[in-house]
C-alpha positions in Angstrom: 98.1 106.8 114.0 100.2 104.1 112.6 97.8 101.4 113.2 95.3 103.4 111.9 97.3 104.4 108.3 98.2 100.4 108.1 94.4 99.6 108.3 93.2 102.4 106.0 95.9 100.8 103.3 94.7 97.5 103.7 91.3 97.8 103.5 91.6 99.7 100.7 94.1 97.6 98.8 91.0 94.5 99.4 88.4 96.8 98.7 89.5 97.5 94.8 89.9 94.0 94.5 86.8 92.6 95.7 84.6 94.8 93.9 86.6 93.9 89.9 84.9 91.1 87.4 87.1 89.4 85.8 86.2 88.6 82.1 88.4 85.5 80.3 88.8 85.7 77.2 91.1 83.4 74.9 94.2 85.5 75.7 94.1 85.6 79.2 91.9 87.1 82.0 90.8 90.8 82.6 89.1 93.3 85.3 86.4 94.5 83.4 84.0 96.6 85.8 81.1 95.4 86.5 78.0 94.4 84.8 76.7 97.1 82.1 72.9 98.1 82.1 70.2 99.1 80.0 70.1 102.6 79.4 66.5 103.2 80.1 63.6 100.3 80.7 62.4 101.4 77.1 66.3 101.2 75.4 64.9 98.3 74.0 63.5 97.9 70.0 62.7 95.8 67.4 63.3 96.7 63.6 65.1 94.2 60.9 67.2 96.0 58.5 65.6 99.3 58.8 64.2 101.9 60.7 62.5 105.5 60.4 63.8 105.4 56.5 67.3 104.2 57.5 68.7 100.7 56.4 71.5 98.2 58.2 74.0 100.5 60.5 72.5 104.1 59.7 69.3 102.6 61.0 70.9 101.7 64.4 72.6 105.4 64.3 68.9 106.7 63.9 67.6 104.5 66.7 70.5 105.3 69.1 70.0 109.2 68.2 66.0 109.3 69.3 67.2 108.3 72.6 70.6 110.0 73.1 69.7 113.0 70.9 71.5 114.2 67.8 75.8 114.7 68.0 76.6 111.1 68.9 79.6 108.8 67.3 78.9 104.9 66.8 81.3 102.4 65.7 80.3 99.2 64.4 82.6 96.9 66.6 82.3 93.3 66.1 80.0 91.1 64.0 79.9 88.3 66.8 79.1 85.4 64.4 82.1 85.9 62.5 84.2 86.8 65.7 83.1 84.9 68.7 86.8 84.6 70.0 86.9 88.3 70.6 84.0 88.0 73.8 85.2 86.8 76.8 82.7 85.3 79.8 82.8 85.3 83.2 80.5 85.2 86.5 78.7 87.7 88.5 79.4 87.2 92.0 76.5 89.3 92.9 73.9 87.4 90.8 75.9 84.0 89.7 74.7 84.4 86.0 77.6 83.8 83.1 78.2 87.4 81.9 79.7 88.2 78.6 82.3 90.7 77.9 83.5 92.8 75.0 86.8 94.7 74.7 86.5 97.9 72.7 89.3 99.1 70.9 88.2 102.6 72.3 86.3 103.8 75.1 82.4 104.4 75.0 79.5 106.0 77.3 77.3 103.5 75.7 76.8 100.6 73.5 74.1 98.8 71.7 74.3 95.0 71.4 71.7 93.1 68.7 70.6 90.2 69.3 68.3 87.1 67.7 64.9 86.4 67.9 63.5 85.0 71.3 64.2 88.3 73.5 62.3 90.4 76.0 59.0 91.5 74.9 60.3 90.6 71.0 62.8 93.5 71.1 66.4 92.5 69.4 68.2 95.8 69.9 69.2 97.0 73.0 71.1 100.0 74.3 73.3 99.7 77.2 74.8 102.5 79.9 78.7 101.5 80.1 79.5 101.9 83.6 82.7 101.2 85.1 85.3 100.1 82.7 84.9 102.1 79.2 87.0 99.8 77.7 84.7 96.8 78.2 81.1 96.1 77.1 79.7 93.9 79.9 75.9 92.0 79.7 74.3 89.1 81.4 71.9 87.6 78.6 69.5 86.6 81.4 68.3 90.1 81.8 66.9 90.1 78.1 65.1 87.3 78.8 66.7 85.5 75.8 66.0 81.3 75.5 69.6 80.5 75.0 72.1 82.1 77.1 75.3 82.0 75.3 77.2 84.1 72.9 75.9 83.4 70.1 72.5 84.9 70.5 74.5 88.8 70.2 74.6 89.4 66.2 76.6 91.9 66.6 78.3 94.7 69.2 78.6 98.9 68.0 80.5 101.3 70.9 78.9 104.9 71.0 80.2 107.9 72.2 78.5 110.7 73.6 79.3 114.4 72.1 81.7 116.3 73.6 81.2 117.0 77.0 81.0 120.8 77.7 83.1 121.7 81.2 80.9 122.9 84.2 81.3 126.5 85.1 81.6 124.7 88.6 84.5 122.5 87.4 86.4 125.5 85.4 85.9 127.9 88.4 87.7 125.1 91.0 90.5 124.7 87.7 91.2 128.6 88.0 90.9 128.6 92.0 93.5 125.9 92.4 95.6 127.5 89.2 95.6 131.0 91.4 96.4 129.4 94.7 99.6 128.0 93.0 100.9 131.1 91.6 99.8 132.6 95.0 102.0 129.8 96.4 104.7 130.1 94.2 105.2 133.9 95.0 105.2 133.0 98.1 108.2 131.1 98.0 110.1 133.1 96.0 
């Protein structure tokens, strides 16, 4: 049993480390996740300034919207011309492609990243699923197919949130089973 517990903590303890990608930045490293991915194969677009009527950031709200649906936050994070020091790069082990990270200041389901001309199939916005880390907006430029794979291709970064979740019935029927197994517990004791 002991050997057993000792293994069970050890694997463990390598496992959560094996599995982090660690983003530098120019104040120090971070475990950011993994790699983030598109949303869809068609969360991909191409408009200037505007779109459906909408000019500059409310066009990239209305663009995000016919694919998430109405109720969703965006932020406009980081114009990464201005701000290039605030990405950070590192390398996927999986693929060995330079990644690029972002660290929000919040955290976000999703996020849309714009980039320059020269991109997949013309396209120069692109919406991305966060995955692991909310915190940290993670893309390898060699997916998009861009010619030159460095930061500077990304105009700029927005986070989005999601609307408020609405709880299961599942989930709130588990809260109230374990909530009446205490009290149960409780008088038990007593």
């Amino acid at each position: 049993m002991k050997k057993t517990l000792i293994l069970s903590i050890f694997l463990m303890l390598f496992a959560s480390s094996a599995w982090s990608l660690v983003i530098t930045t120019s104040t120090g490293s971070y475990e950011a996740g993994s790699v983030d991915t598109l949303y869809s194969p068609t969360a991909m677009a191409y408009f200037t300034s505007s779109y459906n009527g909408y000019e500059g950031f409310d066009a990239e709200v209305a663009w995000v919207s016919s694919i998430l649906g109405a109720g969703i936050t965006m932020v406009e994070e980081d114009k990464t011309q201005v701000n290039a020091g605030s990405w950070g790069e590192g390398i996927d082990t999986a693929t060995q492609h330079t990644v690029w990270g972002f660290n929000f200041a919040e955290e976000f389901d999703y996020f849309v990243i714009k980039t320059g001309e020269g991109c997949l199939g013309g396209n120069n916005h692109f919406l991305y699923t966060n995955l692991d880390s909310l915190y940290w907006g993670v893309i390898d430029l060699s997916v998009l197919g861009v010619d030159i794979e460095n930061i500077s291709k990304v105009s700029h970064i927005d986070g989005v949130g999601g609307a408020a979740p609405v709880p299961e019935p599942a989930t709130l029927m588990l809260l109230g089973s374990g909530l009446l197994g205490l009290a149960g517990f409780r008088k038990k004791i007593k």
